[in-house]
C-alpha positions in Angstrom: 0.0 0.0 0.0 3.0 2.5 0.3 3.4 2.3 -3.1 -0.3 3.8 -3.7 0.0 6.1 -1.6 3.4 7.2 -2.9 1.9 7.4 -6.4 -0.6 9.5 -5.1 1.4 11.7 -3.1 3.7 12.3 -6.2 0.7 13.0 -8.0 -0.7 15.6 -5.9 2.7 17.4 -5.8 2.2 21.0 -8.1 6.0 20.9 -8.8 5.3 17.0 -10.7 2.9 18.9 -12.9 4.0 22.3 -13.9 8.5 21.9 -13.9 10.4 20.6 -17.4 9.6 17.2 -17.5 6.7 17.3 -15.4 3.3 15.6 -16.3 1.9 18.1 -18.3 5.1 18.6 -20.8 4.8 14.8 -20.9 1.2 14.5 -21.7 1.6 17.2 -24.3 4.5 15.1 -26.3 2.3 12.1 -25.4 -1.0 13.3 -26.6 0.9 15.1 -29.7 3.0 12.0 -31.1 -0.6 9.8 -30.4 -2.3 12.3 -32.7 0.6 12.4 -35.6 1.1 8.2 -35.5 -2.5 8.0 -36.1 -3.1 10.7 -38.5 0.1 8.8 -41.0 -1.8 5.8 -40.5 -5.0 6.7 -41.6 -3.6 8.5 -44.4 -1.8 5.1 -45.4 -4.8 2.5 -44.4 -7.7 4.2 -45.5 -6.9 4.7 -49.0 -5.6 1.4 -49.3 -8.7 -0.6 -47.5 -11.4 1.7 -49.1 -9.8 0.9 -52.6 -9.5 -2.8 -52.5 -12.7 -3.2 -50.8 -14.9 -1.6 -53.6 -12.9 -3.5 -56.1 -13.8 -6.7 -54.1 -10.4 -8.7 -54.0 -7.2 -8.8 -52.5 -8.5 -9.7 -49.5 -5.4 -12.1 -48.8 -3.5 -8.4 -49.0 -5.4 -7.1 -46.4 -4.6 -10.1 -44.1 -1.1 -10.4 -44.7 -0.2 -7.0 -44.4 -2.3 -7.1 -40.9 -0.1 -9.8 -39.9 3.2 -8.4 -41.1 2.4 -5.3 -39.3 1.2 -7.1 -36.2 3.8 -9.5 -36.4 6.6 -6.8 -35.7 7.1 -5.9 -31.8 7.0 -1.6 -31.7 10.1 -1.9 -29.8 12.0 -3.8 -32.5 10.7 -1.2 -35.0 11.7 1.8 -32.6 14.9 0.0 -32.2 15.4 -0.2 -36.3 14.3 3.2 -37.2 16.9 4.8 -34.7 19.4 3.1 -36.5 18.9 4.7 -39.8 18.8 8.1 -40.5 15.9 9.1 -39.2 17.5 8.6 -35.9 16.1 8.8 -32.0 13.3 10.9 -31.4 9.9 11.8 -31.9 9.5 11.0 -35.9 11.0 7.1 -35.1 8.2 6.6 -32.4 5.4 8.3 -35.0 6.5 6.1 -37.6 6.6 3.3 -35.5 3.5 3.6 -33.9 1.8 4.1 -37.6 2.7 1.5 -39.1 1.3 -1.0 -35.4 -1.9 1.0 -36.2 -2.5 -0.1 -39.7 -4.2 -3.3 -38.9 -6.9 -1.8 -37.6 -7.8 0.5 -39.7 -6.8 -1.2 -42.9 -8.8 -4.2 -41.8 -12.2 -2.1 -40.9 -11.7 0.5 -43.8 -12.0 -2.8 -46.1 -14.5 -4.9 -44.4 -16.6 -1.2 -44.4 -16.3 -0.9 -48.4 -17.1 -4.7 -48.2 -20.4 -4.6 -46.7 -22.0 -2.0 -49.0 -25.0 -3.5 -50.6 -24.6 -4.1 -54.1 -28.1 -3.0 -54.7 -27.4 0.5 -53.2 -24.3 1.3 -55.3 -26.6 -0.2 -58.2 -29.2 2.5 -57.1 -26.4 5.3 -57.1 -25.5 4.4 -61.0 -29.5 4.3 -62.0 -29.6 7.7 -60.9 -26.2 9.0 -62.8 -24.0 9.3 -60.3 -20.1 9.5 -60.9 -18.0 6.9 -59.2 -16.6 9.8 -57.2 -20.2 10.8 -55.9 -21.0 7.4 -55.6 -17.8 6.7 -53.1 -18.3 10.5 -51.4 -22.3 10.4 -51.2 -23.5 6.7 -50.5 -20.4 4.4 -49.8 -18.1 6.5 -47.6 -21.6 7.4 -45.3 -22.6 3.5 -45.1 -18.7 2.5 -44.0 -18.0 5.2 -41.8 -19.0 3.0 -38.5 -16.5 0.7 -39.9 -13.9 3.5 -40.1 -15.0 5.2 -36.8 -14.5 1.7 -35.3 -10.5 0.8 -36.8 -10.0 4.4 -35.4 -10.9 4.0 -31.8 -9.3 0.8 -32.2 -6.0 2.4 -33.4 -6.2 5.1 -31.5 -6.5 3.5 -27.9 -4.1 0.8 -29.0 -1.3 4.1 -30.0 -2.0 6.4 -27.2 -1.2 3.0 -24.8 1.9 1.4 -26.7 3.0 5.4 -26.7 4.5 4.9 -23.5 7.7 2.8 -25.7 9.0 5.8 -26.9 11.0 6.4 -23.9 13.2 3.5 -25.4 14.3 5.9 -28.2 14.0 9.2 -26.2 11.3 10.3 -27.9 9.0 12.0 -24.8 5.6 11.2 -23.4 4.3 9.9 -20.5 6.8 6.8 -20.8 9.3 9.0 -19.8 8.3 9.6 -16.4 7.6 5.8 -15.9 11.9 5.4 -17.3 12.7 8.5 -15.1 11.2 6.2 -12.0 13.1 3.1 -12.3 16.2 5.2 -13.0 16.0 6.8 -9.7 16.2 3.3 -8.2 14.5 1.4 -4.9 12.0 3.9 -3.7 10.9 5.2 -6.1 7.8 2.7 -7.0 5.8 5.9 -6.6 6.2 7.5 -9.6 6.4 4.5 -11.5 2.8 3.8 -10.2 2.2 7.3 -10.8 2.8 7.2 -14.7 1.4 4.1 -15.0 -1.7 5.9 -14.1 -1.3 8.6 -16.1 -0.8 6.0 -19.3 -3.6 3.6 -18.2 -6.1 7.2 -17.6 -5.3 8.2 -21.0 -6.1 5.7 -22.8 -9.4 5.1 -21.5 -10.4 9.1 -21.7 -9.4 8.3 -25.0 -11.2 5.1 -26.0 -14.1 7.1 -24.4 -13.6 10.2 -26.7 -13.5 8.3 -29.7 -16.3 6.1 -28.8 -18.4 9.4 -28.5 -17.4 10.5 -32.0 -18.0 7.0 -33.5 -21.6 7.3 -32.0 -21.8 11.2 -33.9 -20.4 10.1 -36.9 -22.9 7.1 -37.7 -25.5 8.4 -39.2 -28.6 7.9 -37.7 -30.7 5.2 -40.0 -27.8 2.6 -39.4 -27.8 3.6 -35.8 -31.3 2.6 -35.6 -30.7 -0.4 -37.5 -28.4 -1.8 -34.9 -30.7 -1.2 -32.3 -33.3 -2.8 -34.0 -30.8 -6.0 -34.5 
């Protein structure tokens, strides 16, 4: 129990919070390298999954590419990317963390396209719409709580797995956890402490994006899934 209570009496200390280093420098770097890793992935996976589900193949692509991607521990990848030029930092940990969110949202973004009804996209030709206006007006709109869902996936899997990028000194929250164990025996405190920090995070945002996946579904299929 003196570990709790250390953790909360670290905490509840103003200087924790507001010096260089402190909790909210920390959760700024955290909450901005989140934001950027998710942000490349989405401009990566979404293209990719939205195009080869409305073509309707390559769906062994989409698996293998989920695996490869799953398949490689962040830390390994962290641990590559500082050796090459891009070196240690914030820009190895963004890339990093990109490329371990691509499963999910490559995965959704496809299975979104995927469960368009035929009969609606032939609906949207009868009536002379472009391909474009087709994708933009009634296939986008039907995927998107496909999409919304690969994001709150990614995103609460990223703002948690964030905490790695102490390895390569690239800032966040993980840094206070690393600053903790550095300090030595009695310091389980802190440790606790960010461990928090990372663990309250991630569920505020799991809960954020849970509310925006509920706003961004449009209504009808809202009430189709209560109805089911």
């Amino acid at each position: 129990m003196s570990v709790i209570n250390d953790a909360f009496v670290w905490l509840n200390d103003p200087l924790n919070w507001s010096n260089p280093g402190g909790i909210v420098e920390r959760l700024t770097e955290h909450i901005e390298i989140s934001l950027a890793a998710v942000l490349l992935g989405c401009v990566v996976a979404w293209p990719v999954g939205i195009l080869l589900g409305r073509r309707g193949a390559a769906s062994g692509v989409i698996v293998l590419l989920s695996n490869l991607t799953q398949a490689v521990p962040v830390i390994a990848l962290l641990t590559i990317l500082s050796l090459t030029p891009i070196g240690l930092g914030k820009p190895a940990v963004i890339i990093a963390l990109a490329v371990f969110s691509l499963p999910a949202l490559l995965a959704n973004a496809y299975t979104g396209m995927r469960e368009v009804d035929p009969e609606v996209r032939d609906a949207a030709k009868g009536v002379g719409m472009t391909t474009a206006q087709q994708l933009l007006r009634v296939e986008l709109p039907l995927a998107v709580p496909f999409l919304a869902t690969g994001l709150r996936i990614a995103t609460t899997t990223v703002v948690a797995t964030a905490t790695l990028a102490t390895a390569v000194n690239g800032g966040g929250l993980g840094m206070i956890i690393s600053a903790g164990f550095g300090l030595g025996p009695g310091h389980g405190g802190q440790i606790l402490a960010g461990a928090i920090l990372v663990a309250g995070l991630a569920l505020i945002a799991d809960g954020v994006m849970a509310v925006i996946e509920r706003k961004l579904t449009p209504k009808v299929l809202r009430r189709a899934a209560g109805r089911s």
